[in-house]
Every structure is written in C-alpha cells, then in structure tokens.
N, C-alpha and C positions, 0 to 999 in steps of 0.2 A: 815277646811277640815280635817274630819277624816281619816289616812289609816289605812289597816287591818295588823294586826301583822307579817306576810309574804311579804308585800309589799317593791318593791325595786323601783329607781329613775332612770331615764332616761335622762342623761343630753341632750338639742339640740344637741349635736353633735353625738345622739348615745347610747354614753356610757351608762351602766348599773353600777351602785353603791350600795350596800348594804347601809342601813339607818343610819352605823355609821362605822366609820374606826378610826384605828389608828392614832396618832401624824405622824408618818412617813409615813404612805400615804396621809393622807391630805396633807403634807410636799410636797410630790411628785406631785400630783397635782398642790400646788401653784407656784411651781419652787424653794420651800425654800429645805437649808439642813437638813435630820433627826436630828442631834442634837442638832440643833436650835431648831426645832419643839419640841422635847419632852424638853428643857430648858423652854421654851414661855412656855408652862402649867403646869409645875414643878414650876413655880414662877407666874404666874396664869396671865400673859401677853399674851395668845393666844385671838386674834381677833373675835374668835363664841362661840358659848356656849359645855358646856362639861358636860359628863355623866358618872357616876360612873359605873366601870366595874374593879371590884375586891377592894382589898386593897388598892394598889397605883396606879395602871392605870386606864387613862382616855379615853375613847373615842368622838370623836368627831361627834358632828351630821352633816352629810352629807347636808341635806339642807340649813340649814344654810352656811356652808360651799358654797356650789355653789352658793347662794346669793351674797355671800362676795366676789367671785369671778368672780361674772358680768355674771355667767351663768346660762341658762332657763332650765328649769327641768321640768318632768310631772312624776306622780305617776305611778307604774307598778305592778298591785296587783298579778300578779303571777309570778312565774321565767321566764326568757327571753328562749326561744326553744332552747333546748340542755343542761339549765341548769346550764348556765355558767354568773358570774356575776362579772367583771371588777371592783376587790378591786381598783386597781388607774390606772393613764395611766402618766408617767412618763412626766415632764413638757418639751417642746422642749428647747434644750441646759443645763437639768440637767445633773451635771456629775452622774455617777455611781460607786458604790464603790465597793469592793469585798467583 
C-alpha cells in the first residue's frame, strides 16, 4: 500500500501521528524513558526500523512503531480538521521530567 507524501496515521484509538518521530516520543508512546530510547538506537538495539534524518539523528517510523506496539492504524492522507497532529501521547504512569 502506497501513501502520499503528506499523509499522516491514525492510531484505533484516535490518535493522529506524523509518519516518523523521534527516539523520545516513540519512547513516550511505549512507556520507555528518553534516554533509554535514544541509547537503544545510538547502539542500534531499537526494536523497528530507523531513517536517516541528518548526521546523527534517527527517526523512527511510526508504523512500524505501532505494529510493534500491538496497535491498529489506517492511513490519513490529508491533515486531520484544524491541522493538528499528536507528535506522541505520553504512555499512562510515564513519569515526566522537567
């Protein structure tokens, strides 16, 4: 299945996802801590696949990502109304940090 360059993800529960996030919102999403997260793919131990986005950083693809995470997803080929798109949603009982 092809999507178009603009197209965002829709997790079942909702959520709108951009097609690739950082180490620390995937992080967030899973319930793991950021600096776990960007160690896991700084030593190339992260669990989905990863996409070059600059020199050193990696992005992570979303879909896979919510695969891995036991959640169902549909394609959303234009911005969700108002234009707003839910980089992560914080995993319940992650702490927060300052």
């Amino acid at each position: 299945m092809s999507t178009p360059p603009s197209a965002t993800v829709r997790a079942a529960n909702g959520t709108v996802y951009a097609l690739t996030m950082s180490p620390g919102e995937a992080a967030a999403l899973l319930g793991l801590g950021r600096s776990s997260a960007y160690e896991m793919v700084q030593q190339g131990t992260w669990p989905t696949p990863l996409t070059p986005a600059g020199r050193t950083l990696r992005k992570i693809l979303t879909v896979p990502l919510l695969s891995y995470a036991g959640m169902t997803y549909e394609f959303v080929p234009q911005m969700p109304a108002g234009g707003q798109v839910t980089r992560y949603r914080r995993a319940p009982g992650a702490r927060t940090t300052p």
